[in-house]
C-alpha distance (Angstrom), angle and dihedral (degrees) to the residues before:
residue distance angle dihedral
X1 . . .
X2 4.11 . .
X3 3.63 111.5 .
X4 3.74 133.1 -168.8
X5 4.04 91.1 -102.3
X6 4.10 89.1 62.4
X7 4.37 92.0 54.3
X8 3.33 106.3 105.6
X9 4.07 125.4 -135.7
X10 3.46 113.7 -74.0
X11 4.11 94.6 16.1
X12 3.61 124.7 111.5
X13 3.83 122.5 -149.5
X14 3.95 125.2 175.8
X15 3.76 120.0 -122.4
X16 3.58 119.7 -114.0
X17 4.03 104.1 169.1
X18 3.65 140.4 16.2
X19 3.69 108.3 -158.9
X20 3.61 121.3 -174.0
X21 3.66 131.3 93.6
X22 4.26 123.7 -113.6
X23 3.47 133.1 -33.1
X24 3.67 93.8 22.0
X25 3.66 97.0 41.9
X26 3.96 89.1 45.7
X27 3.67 90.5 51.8
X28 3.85 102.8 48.8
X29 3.72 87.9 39.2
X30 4.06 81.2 52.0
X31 3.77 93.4 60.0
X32 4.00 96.1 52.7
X33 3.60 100.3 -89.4
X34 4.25 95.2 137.5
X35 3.55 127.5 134.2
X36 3.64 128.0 -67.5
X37 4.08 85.2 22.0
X38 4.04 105.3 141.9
X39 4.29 104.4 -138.4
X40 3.55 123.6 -163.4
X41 3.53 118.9 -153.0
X42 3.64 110.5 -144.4
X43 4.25 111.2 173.6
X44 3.31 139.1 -25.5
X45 3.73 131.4 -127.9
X46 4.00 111.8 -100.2
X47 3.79 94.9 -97.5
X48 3.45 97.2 40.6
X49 4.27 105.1 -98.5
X50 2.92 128.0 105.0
X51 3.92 109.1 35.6
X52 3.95 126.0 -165.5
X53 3.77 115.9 -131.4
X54 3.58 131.4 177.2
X55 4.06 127.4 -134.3
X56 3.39 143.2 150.8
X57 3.96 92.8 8.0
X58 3.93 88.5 -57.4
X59 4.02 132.1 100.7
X60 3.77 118.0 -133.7
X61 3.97 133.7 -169.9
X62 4.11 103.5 -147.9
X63 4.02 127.8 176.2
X64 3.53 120.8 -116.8
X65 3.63 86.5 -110.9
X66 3.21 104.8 52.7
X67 4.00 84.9 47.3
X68 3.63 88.6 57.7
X69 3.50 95.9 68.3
X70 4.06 91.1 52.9
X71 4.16 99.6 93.4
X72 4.04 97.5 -159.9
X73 3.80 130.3 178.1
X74 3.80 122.9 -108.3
X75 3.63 124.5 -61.1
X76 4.04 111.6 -65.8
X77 3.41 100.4 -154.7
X78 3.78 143.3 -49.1
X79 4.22 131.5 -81.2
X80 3.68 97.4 -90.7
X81 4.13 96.0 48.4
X82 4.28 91.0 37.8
X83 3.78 119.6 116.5
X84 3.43 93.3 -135.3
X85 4.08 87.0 58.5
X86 3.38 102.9 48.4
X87 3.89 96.4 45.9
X88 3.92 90.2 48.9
X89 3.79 92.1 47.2
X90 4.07 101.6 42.8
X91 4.27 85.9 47.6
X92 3.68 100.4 127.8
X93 3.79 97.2 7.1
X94 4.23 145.7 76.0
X95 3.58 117.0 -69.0
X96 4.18 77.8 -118.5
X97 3.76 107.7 78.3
């Protein structure tokens, strides 16, 4: 099982499961973590926890363990192919870059 601690920065992965059981689960399902939700990981912190991700249009610092219980698919693609990329580097200018 792949979880959103393994993605490396600047890969996307889709999630497919968030395990845990109540408060926790509540609160990371809360903050838009669901299934099928593409997440972007952007940077980490300098020692590794927390990490920044970006989802639904939104940036979001999560710790490693609450990452750990976000089961996600395989890799989606890489930083210069990702959504999330492209939209924030074409703001403002052609489609053509």
């Amino acid at each position: 099982m792949k979880t959103l601690k393994d993605v490396r920065i600047g890969e996307s992965a889709r999630v497919v499961k968030v395990h845990g059981q109540g408060r926790i689960r509540r609160r990371v399902m809360d903050m838009g973590i669901t299934k099928n939700v593409e997440i972007f990981v952007r940077k980490a912190a300098p020692l590794g926890d927390p990490i920044e991700v970006n989802l639904r249009g939104y940036e979001l610092s999560l710790r490693k363990d609450d990452a750990e219980i976000i089961e996600v698919s395989s890799p989606i693609s890489s930083i210069n192919e990702c959504h999330y990329a492209h939209n924030h580097r074409c703001r403002g200018k052609s489609k053509f870059w």
